[in-house]
N, C-alpha and C positions, 0 to 999 in steps of 0.2 A: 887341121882339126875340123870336124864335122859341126858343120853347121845346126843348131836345134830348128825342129820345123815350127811353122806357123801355121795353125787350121784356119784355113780361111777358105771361099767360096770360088775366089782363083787359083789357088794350089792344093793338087791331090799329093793324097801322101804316098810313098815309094810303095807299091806290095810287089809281092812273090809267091808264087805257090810251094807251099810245103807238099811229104812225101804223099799224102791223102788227097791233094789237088784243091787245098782249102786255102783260103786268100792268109798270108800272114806278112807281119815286120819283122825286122830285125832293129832293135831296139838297144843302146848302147846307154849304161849308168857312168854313174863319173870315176867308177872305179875301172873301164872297159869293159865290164862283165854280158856280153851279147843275153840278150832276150827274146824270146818270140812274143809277138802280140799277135793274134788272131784276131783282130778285129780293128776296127779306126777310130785313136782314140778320140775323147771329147774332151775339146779343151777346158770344164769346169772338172774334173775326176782328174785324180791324183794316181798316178801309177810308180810303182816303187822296184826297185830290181828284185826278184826272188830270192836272188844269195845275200847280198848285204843292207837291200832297204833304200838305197839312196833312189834321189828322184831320177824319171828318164829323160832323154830326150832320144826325138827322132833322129837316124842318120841320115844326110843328103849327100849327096853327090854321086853322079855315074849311075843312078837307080839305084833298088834296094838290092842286097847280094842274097843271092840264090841261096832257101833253105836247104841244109844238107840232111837227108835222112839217116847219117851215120854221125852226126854230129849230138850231142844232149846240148839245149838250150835253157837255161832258165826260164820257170815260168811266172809272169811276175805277179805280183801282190797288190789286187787292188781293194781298195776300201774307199768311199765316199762319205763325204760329211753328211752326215744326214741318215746313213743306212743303219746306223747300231737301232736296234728294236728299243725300246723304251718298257715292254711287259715284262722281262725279266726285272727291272729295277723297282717297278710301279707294284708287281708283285709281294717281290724279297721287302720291303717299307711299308705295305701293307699285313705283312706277317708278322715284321717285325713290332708295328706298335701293337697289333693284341697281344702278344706276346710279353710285351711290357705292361700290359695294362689290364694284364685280367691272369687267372689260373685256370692252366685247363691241362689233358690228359699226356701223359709222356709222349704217345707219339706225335701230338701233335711238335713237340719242341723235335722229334728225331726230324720229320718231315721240315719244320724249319730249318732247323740245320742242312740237311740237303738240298731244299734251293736257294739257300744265303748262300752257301759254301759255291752252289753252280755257278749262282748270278754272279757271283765276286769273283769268279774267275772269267767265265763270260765278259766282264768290265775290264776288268785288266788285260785280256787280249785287244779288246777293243782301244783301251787307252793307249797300248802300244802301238797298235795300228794307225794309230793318230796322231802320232809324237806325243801323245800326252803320259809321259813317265810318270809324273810325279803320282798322278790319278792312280797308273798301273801298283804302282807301290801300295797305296791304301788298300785297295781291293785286295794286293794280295795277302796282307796282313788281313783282312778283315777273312778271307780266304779260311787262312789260317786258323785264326779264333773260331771260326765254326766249323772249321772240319768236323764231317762225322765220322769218322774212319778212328780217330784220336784225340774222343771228344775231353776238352779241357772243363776240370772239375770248379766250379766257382760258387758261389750261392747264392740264390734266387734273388737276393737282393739286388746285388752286385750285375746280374747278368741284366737284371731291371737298365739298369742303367745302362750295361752296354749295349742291348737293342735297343734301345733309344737313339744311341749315338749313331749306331750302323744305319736306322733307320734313317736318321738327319741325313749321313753322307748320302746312301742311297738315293733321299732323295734331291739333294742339293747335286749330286753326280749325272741326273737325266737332265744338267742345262749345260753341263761341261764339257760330258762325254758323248759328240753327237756329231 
């Protein structure tokens, strides 16, 4: 079984050139599902297999093996703690309390609803990219309740209250989701 590598300042990691003559890995997940990495990773970033998500590790031994240009490779999935943007969230929370807190003209509520409905999906890809399921679930309920496409009839009372709520998560979600 292939040993996982260690980045460190005395060992380089295995490359190979791909068909374009660009330095790449071959990167193996716990399912064996082969990966190309084009680049060296860093050991605080998190890289995940393209087909099933699980984490990687590097392959050693005998060097890295030769990318095949007749071969497809997964390509993998990376996300860092720290890169979800925080304006979508700090936005959709700022709309959402005027919105709860004053009356003003229909479009403005259509335009609400199109980037609540963004930002909650925005979040929820994010939350899955981060193992944070639970997150991705809210967002996408909240998703939901603001679609503009198939907007849900409620009344102005009532919606008081739910952008409030959305609001709260939204903003309680930019120290979670990150």
């Amino acid at each position: 079984m292939a040993q996982p590598a260690t980045v460190g300042k005395e060992r380089r990691l295995p490359r190979s050139t791909d068909y374009w003559g660009a330095l790449a890995m071959i990167v193996d997940c716990g399912h064996g599902h082969k990966n190309r990495v084009s680049d060296t990773p860093e050991p605080e970033k998190t890289y995940r297999c393209g087909l099933c998500k699980e984490p990687l590790h590097i392959v050693w031994g005998g060097g890295a093996p030769e990318v095949s240009p007749h071969r497809s490779y997964a390509i993998t999935a990376k996300i860092e703690s720290g890169a979800i943007s925080r304006v979508p969230a700090v936005v959709s929370t700022v709309m959402l309390a005027f919105a709860a807190f004053g009356r003003w003209p229909y479009g403005f509520y259509t335009v609400l609803r199109l980037v609540t409905c963004g930002t909650a999906i925005y979040l929820a890809w994010a939350s899955k990219e981060l193992d944070r399921k639970p997150w991705a679930w809210v967002m996408l309920a909240i998703a939901l309740l603001f679609n503009p496409f198939i907007p849900i009839r409620i009344t102005r009372d009532v919606w008081m209250y739910v952008d409030m709520s959305a609001a709260l998560v939204f903003g309680i979600s930019m120290f979670f989701i990150r």
